[in-house]
C-alpha positions as CSV (number, residue, x, y, z in Angstrom):
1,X,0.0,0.0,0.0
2,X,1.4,3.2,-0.9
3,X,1.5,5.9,2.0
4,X,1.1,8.7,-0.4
5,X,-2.4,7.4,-0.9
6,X,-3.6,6.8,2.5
7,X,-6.3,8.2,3.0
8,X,-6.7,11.6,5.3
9,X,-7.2,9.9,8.6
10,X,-4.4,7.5,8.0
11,X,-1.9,10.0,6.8
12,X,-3.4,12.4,10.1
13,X,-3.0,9.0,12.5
14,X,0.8,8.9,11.2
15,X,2.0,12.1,12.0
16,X,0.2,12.0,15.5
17,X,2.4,8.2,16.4
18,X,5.4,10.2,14.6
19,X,4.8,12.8,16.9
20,X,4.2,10.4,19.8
21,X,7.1,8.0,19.6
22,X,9.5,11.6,19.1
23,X,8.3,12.6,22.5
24,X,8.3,8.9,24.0
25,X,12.5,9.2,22.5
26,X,13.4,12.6,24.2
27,X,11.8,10.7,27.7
28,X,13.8,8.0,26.9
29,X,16.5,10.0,26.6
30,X,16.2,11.5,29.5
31,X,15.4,9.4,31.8
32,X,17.2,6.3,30.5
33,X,20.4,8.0,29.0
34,X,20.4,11.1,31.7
35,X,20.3,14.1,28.8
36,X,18.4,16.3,31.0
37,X,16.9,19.2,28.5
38,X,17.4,22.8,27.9
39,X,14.4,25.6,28.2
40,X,14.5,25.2,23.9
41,X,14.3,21.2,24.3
42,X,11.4,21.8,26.4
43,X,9.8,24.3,24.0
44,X,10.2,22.0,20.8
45,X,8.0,19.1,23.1
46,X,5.5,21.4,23.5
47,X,5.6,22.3,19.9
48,X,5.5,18.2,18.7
49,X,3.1,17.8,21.4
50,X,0.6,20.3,19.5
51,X,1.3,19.2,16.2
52,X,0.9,15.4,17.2
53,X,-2.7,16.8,19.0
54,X,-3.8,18.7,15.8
55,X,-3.0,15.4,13.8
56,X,-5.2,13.3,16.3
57,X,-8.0,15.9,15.9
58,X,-7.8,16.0,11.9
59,X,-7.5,11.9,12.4
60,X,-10.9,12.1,14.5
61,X,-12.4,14.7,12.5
62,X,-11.7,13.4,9.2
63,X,-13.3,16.2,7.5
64,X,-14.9,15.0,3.6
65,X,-14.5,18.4,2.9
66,X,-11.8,19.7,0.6
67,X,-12.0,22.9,3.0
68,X,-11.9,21.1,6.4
69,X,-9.1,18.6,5.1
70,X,-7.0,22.0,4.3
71,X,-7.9,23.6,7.4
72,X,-6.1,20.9,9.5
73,X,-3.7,20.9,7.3
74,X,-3.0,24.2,7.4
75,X,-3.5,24.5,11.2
76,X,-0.8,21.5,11.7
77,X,1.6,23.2,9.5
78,X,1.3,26.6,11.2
79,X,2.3,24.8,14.6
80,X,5.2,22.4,13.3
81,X,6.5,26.1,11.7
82,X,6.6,27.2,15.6
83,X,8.5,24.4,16.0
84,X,10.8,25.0,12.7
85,X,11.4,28.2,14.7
86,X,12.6,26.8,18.0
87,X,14.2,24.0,16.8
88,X,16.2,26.9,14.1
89,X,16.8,28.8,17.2
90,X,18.0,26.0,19.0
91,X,20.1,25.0,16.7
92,X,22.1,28.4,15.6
93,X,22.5,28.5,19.3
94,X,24.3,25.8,19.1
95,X,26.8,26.1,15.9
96,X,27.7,29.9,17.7
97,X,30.9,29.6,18.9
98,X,31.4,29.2,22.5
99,X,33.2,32.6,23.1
100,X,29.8,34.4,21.7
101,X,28.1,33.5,24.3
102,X,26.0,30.4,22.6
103,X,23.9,29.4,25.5
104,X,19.8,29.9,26.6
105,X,20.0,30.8,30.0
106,X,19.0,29.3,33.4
107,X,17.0,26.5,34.5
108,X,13.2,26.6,33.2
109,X,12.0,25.7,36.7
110,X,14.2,29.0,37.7
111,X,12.6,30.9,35.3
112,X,9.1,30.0,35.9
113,X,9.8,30.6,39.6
114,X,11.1,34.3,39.1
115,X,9.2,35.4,35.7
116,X,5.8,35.8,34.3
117,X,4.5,33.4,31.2
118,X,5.2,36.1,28.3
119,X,8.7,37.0,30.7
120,X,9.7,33.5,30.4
121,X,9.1,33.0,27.1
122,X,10.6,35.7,25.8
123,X,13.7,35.1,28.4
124,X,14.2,31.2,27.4
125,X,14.2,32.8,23.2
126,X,17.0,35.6,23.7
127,X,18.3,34.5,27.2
128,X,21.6,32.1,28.0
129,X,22.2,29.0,29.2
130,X,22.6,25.4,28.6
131,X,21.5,25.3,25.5
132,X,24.4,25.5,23.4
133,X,25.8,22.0,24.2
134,X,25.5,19.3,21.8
135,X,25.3,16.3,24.1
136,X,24.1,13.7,21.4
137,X,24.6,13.3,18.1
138,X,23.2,10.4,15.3
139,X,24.7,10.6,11.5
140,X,26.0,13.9,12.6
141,X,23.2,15.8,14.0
142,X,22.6,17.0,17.2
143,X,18.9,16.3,18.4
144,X,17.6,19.9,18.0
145,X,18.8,19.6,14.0
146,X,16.7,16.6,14.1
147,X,14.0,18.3,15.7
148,X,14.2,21.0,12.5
149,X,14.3,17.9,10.2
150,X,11.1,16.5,12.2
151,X,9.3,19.7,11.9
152,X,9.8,20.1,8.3
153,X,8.4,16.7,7.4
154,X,5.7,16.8,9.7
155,X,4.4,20.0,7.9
156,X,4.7,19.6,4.9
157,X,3.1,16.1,5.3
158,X,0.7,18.0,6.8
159,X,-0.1,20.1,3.7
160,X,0.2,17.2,1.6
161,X,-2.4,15.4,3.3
162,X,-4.7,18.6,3.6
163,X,-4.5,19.6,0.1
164,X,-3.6,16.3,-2.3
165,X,-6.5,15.3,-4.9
166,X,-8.6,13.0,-3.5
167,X,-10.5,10.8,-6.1
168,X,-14.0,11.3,-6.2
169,X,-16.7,8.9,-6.3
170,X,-19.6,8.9,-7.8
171,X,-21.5,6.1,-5.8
């Protein structure tokens, strides 16, 4: 069966288990391996997190429309390109040298402690940190270049599956 021509709750179910076993890896990771993450780590879960949700809700859904199929697939891109953005920010964070001052900034627990929402958000985005480390690599990528690589797929698999012809039928 080809997986271009799933069908839009089957291409939707995909990218939420894609979505799924990503975060079930960082856990892993985590608590099996002892990479503890970086506010920017913690930011791109939340970001798969709400991709792999809008892909369960399009899976659920499973609009006939044209429309409704492009809506979900629209709205999933439009959070996996909030990821693209952290993971981007991650990751030039990461190939700054270490004399610029490539790092996020402290503990998210600290900052949630100190700071306001917007504060903290704004803080873990242009602050320092940890977040300059590349503790992990696989075919030589750190995780958060993965994470990029992730995001991109998942969107534009997204917008596939929202806008591809769909064969119509007639009975």
């Amino acid at each position: 069966m080809n997986p271009l021509r799933w069908s839009f709750r089957a291409q939707c179910l995909t990218g939420f288990l894609v979505c799924a076993g990503l975060l079930a890896f960082a856990i892993f990771m985590q608590i099996k391996i002892g990479l503890e993450p970086c506010p920017l780590c913690i930011y791109q879960r939340i970001a798969f997190a709400a991709v792999g949700v809008l892909f369960l809700l399009g899976a659920l859904h499973g609009p006939a429309s044209r429309g409704g199929r492009a809506f979900y697939g629209v709205l999933v891109f439009l959070a996996a390109a909030v990821g693209m953005g952290i993971a981007g920010r991650h990751v030039y964070v990461q190939l700054l040298p270490k004399d610029l001052g490539s790092s996020c900034g402290p503990p998210l627990s600290f900052l949630a402690e100190t700071m306001g929402p917007f504060e903290v958000f704004r803080t873990v985005l242009t602050g320092t940190g940890d977040c300059g480390n590349i503790d992990w690599t696989f075919l030589g990528l750190s995780m958060p270049m993965w994470s990029l690589v992730w995001f991109v797929m998942l969107g534009l698999g997204a917008l596939y599956a929202g806008f591809r012809a769909r064969k119509t039928r007639l009975f």
